[in-house]
C-alpha positions in Angstrom: 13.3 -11.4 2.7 11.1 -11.6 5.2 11.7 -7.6 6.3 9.8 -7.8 2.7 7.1 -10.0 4.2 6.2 -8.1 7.0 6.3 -4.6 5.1 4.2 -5.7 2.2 1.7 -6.8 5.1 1.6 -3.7 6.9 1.5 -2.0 3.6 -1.7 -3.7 2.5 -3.4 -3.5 6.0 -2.8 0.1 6.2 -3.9 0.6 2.2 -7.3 -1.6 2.7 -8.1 0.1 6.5 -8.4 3.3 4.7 -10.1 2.4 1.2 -11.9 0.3 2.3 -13.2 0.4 6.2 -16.0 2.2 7.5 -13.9 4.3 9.6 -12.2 5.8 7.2 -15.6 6.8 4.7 -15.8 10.1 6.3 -12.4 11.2 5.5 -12.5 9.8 1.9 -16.0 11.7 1.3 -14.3 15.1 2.2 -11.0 14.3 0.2 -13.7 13.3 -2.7 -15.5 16.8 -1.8 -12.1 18.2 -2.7 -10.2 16.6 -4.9 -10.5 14.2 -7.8 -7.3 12.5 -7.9 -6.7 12.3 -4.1 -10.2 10.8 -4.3 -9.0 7.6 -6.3 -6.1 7.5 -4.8 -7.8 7.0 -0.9 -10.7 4.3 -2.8 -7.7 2.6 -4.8 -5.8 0.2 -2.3 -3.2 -0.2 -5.1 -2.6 2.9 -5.8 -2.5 3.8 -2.0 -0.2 0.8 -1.2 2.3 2.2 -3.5 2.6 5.2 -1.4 2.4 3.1 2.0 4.9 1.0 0.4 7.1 3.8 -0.5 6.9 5.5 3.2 7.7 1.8 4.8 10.8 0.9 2.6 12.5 4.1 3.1 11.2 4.7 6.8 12.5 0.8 7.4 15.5 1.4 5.1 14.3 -1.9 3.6 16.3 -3.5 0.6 15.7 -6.7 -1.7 18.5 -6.9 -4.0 21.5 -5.1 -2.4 22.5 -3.9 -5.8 23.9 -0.3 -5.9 22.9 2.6 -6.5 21.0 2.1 -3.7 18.6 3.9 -5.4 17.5 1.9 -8.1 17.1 -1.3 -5.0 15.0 1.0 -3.3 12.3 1.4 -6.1 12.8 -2.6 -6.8 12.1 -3.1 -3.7 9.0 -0.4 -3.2 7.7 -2.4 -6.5 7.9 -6.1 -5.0 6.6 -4.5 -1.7 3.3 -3.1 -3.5 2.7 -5.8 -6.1 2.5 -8.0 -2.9 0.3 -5.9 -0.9 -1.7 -5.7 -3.8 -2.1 -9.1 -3.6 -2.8 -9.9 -0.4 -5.8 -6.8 -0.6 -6.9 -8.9 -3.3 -7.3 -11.9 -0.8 -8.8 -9.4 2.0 -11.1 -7.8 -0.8 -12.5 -11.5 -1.5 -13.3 -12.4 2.0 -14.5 -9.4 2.9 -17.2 -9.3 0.3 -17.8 -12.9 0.8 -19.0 -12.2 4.6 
């Protein structure tokens, strides 16, 4: 469980770096110069943590349940990984704003 922790952390600091931060505005003006669907995904940290999510928990062979197929553990756990990423960009999103 708390593999699950640190992933969904990482997830969410990686996901709200780049929708977010001023270092990444650059590059998610030119993918918006290019691309209308990349676009939302790189100003979406929910959408993007999904992906970061999905990159961790295979890259960190990472799994919740242990149910088999291993499979169907892996997208349970890429799911519990986002939703709390999601949740802890929610927190950042808050504080950020509120400075």
């Amino acid at each position: 469980m708390i593999k699950i922790l640190w992933l969904s952390t990482a997830t969410a600091a990686i996901a709200f770096l780049v929708t977010q931060s001023s270092l990444f505005g650059g590059f998610r003006g030119w993918v918006g110069k290019r691309s209308k669907c990349l676009h939302e995904l790189v100003t979406c940290y929910y959408c993007l943590g999904h992906w970061v999510a999905v990159a961790l928990v295979v890259a960190f062979e990472a799994r919740l349940f242990g149910l088999c197929p291993s499979v169907f553990d892996y997208m349970l756990t890429i799911l519990v990984v986002a939703w709390i990423a999601a949740l802890q960009c929610a927190i950042m999103d808050v504080l950020w704003k509120a400075t």
